[in-house]
C-alpha positions in Angstrom: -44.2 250.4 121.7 -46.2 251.8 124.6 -48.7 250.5 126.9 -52.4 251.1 126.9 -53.9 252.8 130.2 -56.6 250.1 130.2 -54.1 247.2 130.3 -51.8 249.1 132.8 -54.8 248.9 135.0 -55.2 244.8 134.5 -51.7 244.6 135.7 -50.7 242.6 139.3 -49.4 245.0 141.2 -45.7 242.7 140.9 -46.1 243.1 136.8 -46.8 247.0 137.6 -43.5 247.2 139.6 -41.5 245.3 136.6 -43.2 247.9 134.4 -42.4 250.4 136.3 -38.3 248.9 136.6 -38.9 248.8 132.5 -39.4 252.4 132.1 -36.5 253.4 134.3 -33.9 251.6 132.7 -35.4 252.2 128.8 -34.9 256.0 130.1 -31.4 255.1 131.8 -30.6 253.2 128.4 -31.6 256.5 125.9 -29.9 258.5 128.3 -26.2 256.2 127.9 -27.1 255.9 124.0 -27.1 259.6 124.1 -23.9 260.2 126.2 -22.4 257.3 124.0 -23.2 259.6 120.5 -22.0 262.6 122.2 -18.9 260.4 123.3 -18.3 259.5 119.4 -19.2 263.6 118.4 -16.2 264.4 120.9 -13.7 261.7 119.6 -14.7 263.1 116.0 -14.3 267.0 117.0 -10.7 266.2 118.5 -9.6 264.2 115.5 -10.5 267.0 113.0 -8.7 269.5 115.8 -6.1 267.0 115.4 -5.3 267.7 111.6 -4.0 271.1 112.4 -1.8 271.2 115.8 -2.5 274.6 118.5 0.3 276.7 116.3 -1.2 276.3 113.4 1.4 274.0 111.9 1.4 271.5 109.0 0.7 268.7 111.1 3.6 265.8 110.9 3.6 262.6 108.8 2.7 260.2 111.8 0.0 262.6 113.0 -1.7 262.2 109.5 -1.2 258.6 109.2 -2.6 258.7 113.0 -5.7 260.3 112.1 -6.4 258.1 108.3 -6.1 255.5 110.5 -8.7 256.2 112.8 -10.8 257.4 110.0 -10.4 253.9 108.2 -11.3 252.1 111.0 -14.6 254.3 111.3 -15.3 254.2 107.7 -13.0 252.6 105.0 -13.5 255.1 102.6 -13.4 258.2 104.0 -10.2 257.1 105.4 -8.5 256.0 102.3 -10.0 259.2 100.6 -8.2 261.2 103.4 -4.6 259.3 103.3 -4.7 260.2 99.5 -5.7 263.8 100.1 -3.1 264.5 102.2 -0.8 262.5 100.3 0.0 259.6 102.7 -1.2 257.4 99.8 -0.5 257.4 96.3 -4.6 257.4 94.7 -3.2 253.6 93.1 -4.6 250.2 94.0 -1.0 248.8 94.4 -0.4 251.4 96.9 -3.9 251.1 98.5 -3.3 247.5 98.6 0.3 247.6 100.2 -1.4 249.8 102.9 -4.0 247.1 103.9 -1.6 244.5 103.4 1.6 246.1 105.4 0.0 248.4 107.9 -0.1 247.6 111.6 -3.7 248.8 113.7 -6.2 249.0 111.0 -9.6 247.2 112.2 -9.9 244.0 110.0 -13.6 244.2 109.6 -12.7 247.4 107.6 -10.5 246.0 105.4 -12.6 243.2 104.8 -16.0 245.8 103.8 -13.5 247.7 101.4 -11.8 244.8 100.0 -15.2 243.6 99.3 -16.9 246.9 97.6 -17.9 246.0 94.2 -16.6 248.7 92.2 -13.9 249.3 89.8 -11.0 250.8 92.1 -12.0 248.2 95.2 -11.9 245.3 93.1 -7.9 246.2 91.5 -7.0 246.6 95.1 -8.8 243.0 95.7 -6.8 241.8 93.3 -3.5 243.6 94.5 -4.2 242.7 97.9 -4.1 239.2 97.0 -1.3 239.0 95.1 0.4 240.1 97.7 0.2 236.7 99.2 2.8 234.2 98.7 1.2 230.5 98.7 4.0 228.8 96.8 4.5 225.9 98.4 1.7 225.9 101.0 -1.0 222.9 101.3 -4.4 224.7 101.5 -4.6 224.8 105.1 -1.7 226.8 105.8 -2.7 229.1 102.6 -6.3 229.9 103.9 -4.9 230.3 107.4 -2.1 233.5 106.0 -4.9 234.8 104.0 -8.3 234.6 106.3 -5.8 236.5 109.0 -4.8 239.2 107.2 -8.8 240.7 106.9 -12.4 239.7 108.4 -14.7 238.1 105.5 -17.5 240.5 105.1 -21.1 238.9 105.8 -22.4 239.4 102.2 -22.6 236.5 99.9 -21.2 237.9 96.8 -18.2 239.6 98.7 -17.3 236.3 99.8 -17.7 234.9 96.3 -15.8 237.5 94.7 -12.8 237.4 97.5 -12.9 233.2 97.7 -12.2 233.5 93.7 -9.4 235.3 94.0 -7.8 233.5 96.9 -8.5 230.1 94.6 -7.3 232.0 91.7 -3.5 232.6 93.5 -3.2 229.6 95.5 -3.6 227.9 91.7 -1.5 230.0 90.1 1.0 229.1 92.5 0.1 225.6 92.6 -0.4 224.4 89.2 0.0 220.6 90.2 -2.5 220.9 92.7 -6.0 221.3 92.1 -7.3 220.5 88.2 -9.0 223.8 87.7 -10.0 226.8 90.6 -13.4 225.9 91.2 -12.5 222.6 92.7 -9.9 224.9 94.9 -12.7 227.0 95.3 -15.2 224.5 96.8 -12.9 223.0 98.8 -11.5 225.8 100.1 -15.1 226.5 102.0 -15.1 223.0 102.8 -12.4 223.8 104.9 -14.3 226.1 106.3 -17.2 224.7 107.3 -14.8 221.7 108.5 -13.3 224.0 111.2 -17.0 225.6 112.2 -17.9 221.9 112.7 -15.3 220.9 114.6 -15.0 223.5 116.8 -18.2 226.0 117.7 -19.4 224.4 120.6 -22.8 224.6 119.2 -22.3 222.3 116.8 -23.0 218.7 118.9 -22.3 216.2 116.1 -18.8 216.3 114.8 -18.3 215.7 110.7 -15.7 212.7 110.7 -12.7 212.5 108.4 -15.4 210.0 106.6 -18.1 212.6 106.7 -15.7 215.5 105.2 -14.1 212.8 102.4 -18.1 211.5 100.9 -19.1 215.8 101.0 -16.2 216.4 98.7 -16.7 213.6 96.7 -16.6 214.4 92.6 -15.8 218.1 92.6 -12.5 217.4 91.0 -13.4 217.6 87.5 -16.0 214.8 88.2 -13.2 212.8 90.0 -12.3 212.3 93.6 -9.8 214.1 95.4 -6.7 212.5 96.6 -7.9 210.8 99.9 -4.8 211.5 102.0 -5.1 214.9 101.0 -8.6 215.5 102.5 -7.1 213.4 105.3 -4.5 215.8 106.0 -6.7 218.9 105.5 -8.7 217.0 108.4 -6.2 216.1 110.8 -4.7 219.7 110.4 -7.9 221.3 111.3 -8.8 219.2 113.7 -5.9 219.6 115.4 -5.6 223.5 114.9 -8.8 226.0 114.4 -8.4 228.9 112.0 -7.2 232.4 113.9 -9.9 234.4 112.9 -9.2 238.2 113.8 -11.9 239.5 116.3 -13.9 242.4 115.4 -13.1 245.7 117.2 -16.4 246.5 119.7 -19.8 245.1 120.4 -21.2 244.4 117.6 -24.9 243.3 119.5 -24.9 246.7 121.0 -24.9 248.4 117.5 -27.6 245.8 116.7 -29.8 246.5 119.5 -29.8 250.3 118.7 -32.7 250.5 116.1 -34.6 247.2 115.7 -37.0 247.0 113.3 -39.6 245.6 116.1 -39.2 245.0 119.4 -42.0 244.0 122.0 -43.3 240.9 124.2 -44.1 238.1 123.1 -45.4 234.8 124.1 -43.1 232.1 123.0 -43.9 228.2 123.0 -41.3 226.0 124.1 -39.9 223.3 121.9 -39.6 219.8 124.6 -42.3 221.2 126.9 -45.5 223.0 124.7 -45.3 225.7 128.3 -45.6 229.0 127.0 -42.9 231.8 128.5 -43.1 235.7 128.1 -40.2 236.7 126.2 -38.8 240.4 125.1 -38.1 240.1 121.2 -35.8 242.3 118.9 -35.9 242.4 114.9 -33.3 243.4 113.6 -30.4 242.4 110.7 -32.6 239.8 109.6 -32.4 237.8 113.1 -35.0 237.3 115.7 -33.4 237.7 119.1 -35.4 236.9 122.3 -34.2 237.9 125.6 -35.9 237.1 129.2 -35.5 240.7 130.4 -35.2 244.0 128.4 -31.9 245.1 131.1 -30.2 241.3 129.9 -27.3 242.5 127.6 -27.2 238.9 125.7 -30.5 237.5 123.9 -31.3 234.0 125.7 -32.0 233.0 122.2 -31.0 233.9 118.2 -33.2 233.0 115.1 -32.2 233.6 111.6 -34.6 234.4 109.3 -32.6 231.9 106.7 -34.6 229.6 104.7 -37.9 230.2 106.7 -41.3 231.4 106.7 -44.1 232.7 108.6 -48.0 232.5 108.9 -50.4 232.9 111.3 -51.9 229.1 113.2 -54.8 228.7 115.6 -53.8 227.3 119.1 -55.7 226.0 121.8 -54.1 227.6 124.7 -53.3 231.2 123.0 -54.7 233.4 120.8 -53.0 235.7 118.3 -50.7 233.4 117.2 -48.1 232.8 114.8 -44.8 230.6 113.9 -41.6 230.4 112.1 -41.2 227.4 109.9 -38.6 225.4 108.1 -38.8 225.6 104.1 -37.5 222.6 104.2 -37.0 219.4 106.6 -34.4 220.4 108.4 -34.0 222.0 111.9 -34.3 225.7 111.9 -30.8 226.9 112.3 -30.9 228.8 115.6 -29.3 228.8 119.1 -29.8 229.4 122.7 -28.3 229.7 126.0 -29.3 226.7 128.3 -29.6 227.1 132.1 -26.3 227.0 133.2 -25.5 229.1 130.4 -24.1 227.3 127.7 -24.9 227.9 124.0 -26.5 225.0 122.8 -28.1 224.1 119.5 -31.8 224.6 119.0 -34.1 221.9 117.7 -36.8 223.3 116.5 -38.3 223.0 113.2 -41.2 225.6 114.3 -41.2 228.6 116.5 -44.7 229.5 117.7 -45.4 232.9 119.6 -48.6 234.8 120.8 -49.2 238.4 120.2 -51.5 240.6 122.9 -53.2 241.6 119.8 -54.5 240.9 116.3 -52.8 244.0 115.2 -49.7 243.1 117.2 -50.0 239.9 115.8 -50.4 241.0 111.9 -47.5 243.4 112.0 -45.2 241.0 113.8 -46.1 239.0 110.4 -45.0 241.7 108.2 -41.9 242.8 110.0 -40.7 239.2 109.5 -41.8 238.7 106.3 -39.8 241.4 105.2 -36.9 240.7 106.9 -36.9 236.7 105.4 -34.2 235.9 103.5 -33.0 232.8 101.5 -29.3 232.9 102.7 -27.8 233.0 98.6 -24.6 231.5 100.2 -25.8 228.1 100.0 -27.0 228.0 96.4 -23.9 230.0 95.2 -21.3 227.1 96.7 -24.2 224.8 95.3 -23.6 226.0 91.9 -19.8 226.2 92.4 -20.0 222.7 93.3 -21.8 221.8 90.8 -19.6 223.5 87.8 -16.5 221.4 89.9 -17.9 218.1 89.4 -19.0 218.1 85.7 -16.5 220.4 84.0 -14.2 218.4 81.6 
């Protein structure tokens, strides 16, 4: 988004120098995007040299496995596709399965997006994959802990659904005496979850107590409680120990910051104080990101557009205005960065910014609008939950 001449010319000559800074580092930033992409065009070109070595020669078994590898890691299925064309794989989902399960450096975010695929072939190798996990034996704890370390849990809804039902499914076919029926294994199973978010993300100021988690998971075993010194122990043993969760490979912000669906200055009220900062925002993967400067690599503040709305308001002190709203009562879930630097909660059950411009204003509307979602997460446990408490 450029700059009119005729506001360039209503500039201080201090906001002319910034804008000036602006432009050089949005050219120095195209030009590192660009040497990046001609980076990845390089590693590509020497991986496809790769397949065939300088004499021409078949190229050996750990070279091929090298380069599927590399090719999963980039994308699943072109890697898997490759491994079977050049007949490092058997074209089976027990073999594709032993290959996620079994093989050392593959990115766990990849496995993850192709366990998660919701056709035929990736949902046997689902099921293979998890089968491959013993849970004999195992309170729930140590089960989710051997199975949330062997992938990453994609970020869509219905993967997770699909991939929770499964791991519920084995740990009850291992456990007959445990749980009544999978749902309730199911349920709690994200309870556990959410228990180890709560307890440990810093952002998260009010801790659930061993109280808290017992009333929440109340009645989901066919309509009965659970065992109390079961959810005790599932407690303690979280509390005491966080899930490993295996780290994603790269920066994933940098990917995110690449193309935003908008991206300009704003005017952004503050939440304690009504004072009204300028602040550089990015749309993009259904979040609002707001950063102080356009050179800061982190956003000073993160938004998701879950379980919100947006219209335009009237304000006193600005024009062209709009804010984000709850759809409900509670806090909008968001976070920022405090002064010292610490992430910290956000409060706010509005966000209200100013737009230079009506225009600006009207399409900052419609870029949010679209983006908007109502997180399906929450209503799919809902109903899970729901099914766990009444089924006889």
């Amino acid at each position: 988004m450029g700059i009119q001449p005729e506001v360039v010319s209503d500039l201080t000559p201090e906001e002319r120098q910034l804008l000036t800074e602006i432009r050089r580092r949005k050219a120095e930033l195209i030009l590192e995007i660009q040497q990046l992409k001609d980076e990845i065009a390089e590693v590509a070109e020497k991986m496809e040299r790769m397949e065939i070595d300088d004499e021409g020669k078949i190229p050996t078994r750990e070279k091929v496995l090298s380069i599927g590898k590399k090719k999963f890691n980039m994308d699943p299925k072109k890697g898997i596709e490759y491994l079977i064309d050049h007949n490092q794989l058997e074209n089976t989902f027990q073999d594709v399965a032993q290959f996620l399960y079994k093989e050392e450096g593959l990115n766990k975010t990849a496995i993850g997006d192709y366990l998660g695929e919701r056709n035929d072939f990736n949902m046997e190798v689902l099921d293979s994959f998890v089968s491959l996990h013993d849970f004999t034996d195992l309170i729930l704890v140590q089960a989710l802990r051997q199975f949330l370390w062997s992938f990453r849990l994609p970020g869509e809804a219905q993967k997770i659904d699909r991939m929770m039902e499964k791991f519920a499914q084995r740990y009850c076919q291992l456990n007959p005496e445990v749980f009544s029926n999978t749902d309730t294994c199911y349920v709690l199973s994200f309870a556990v979850i959410m228990l180890n978010t709560s307890l440990h993300n810093p952002s998260v100021k009010d801790k659930p107590s061993v109280e808290q988690f017992i009333n929440m998971n109340r009645g989901i075993n066919n309509g009965g409680d659970l065992p109390r010194e079961l959810l005790v122990s599932l407690y303690n043993s979280i509390k005491q120990e966080p899930f490993k969760i295996p780290e994603d490979d790269g920066n994933d912000l940098m990917h995110t910051f690449f193309n935003p669906d908008r991206e300009g200055w704003l005017w952004k009220q503050g939440g304690r104080y009504k004072s009204w900062k300028r602040r550089w925002f990015i749309l993009n993967d259904n979040c609002l990101y707001y950063f102080e400067y356009t050179t800061d690599k982190e956003p000073r503040g993160i938004i998701p557009l879950e379980n919100v709305q947006v219209h335009e308001v009237q304000d006193r002190s600005k024009t062209n205005c709009f804010e984000l709203y709850s759809t409900g009562c509670e806090v909008i879930k968001a976070c920022k960065t405090d002064f010292e630097g610490k992430v910290v909660e956000g409060k706010h059950t509005v966000y209200r910014m100013s737009a230079s411009t009506v225009e600006e204003m009207k399409e900052w509307i419609k870029c949010i609008r679209q983006s908007i979602s109502h997180n399906p997460f929450y209503d799919m446990l809902a109903a899970r939950k729901k099914k766990a408490q009444h089924l006889k």
